[in-house]
PLY file of the C-alpha trace (Angstrom):
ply
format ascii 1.0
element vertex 123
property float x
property float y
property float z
element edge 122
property int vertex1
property int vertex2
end_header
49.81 87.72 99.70
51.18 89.23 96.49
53.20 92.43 96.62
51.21 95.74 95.20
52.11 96.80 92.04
52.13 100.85 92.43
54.55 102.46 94.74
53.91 102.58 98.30
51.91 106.02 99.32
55.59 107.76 100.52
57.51 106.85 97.19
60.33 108.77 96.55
59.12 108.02 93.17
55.65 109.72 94.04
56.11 113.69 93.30
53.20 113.63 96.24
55.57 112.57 98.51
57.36 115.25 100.65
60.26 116.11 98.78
63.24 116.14 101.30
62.10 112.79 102.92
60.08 113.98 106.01
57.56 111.46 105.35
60.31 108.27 104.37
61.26 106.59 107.60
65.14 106.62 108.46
65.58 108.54 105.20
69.07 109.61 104.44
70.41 111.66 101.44
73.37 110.53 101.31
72.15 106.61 101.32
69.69 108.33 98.26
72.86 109.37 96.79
74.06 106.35 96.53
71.54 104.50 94.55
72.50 105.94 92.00
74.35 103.09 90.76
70.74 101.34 90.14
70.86 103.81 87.16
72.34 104.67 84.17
72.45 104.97 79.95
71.72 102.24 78.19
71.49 98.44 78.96
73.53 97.49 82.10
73.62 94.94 84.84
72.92 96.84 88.10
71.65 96.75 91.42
67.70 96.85 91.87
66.44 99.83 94.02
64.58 98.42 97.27
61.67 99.99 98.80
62.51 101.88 101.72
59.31 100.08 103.64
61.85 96.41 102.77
63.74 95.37 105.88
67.29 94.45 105.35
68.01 90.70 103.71
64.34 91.06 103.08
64.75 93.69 100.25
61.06 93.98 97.93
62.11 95.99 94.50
60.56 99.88 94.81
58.21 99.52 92.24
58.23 103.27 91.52
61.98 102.66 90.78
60.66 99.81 88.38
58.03 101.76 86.41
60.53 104.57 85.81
64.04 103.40 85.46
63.81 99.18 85.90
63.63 98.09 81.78
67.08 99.80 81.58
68.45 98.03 84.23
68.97 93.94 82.82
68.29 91.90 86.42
65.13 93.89 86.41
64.33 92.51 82.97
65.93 89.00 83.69
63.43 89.05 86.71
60.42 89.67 84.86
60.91 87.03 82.70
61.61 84.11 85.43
58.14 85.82 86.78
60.30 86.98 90.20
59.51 91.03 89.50
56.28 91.77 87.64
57.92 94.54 86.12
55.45 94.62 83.22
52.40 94.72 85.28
53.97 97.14 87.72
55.15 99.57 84.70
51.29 99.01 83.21
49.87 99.90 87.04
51.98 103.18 87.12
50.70 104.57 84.30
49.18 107.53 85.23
50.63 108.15 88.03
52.29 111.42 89.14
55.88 109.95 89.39
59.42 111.50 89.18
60.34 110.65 85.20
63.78 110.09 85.87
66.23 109.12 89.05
68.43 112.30 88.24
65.03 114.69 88.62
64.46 113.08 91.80
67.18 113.07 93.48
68.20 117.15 92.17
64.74 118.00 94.19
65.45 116.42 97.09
68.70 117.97 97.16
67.25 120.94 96.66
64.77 120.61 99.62
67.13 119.72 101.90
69.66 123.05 100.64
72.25 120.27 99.36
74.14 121.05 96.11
73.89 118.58 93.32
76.82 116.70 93.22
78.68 116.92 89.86
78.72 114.17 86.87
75.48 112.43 88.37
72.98 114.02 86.48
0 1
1 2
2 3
3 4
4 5
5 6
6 7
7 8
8 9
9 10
10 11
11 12
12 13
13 14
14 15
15 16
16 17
17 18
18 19
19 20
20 21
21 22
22 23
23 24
24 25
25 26
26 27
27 28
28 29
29 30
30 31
31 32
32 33
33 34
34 35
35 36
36 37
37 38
38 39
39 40
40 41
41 42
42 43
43 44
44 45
45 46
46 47
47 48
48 49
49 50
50 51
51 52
52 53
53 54
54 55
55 56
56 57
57 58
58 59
59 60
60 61
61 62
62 63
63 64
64 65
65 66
66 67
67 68
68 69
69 70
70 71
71 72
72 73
73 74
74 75
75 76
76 77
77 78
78 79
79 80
80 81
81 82
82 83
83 84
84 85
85 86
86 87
87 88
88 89
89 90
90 91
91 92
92 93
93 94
94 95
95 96
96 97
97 98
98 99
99 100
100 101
101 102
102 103
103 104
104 105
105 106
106 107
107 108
108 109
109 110
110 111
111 112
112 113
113 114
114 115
115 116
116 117
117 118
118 119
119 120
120 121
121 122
């Protein structure tokens, strides 16, 4: 069975999920935090984001991470094009939806519902 191409219904991604991460089994800010490697300026080699519903050594790409941030990100691209991520059809599915429009917004309001400070030089 082929994966979905729109984010699972507790997407970070999704600004209808609940900011903080009630809803996002075993979520962790700090782990959040972190994936901010998968981003950046520009063209760059990084790690793909994983869906938080992906078990581990099973990861599935978060395809709200794909719509949003994945075309800057060259595995995501080099995937697409050897037909492993359908990034193209997943960016075309999202479109539309209500979704964070960058990693950096995302993350600053779940800081922010959870009372965190931002934490300097990642935005």
């Amino acid at each position: 069975m082929a994966e979905p191409l729109t984010p699972c219904g507790t997407c970070p991604w999704r600004r209808s999920s609940t900011v903080g991460g009630a809803d996002i089994p075993r979520f962790d800010l700090e782990l959040m935090r972190g994936l901010v490697s998968t981003v950046g300026p520009g063209d760059d080699f990084r790690p793909i984001m994983a869906c938080h519903h992906s078990t581990e050594g099973a990861e599935t790409a978060c395809r709200g991470y794909i719509a949003v941030e994945g075309f800057s990100n060259i595995r995501v691209r080099f995937a697409n094009s050897t037909g492993r991520i359908p990034a193209a059809a997943i960016r075309d599915a999202c479109d539309g939806l209500d979704l964070w429009p960058s990693f950096a917004e995302m993350l600053a309001a779940y800081e922010a519902a959870a009372g965190q400070p931002q934490i300097a030089g990642q935005r």
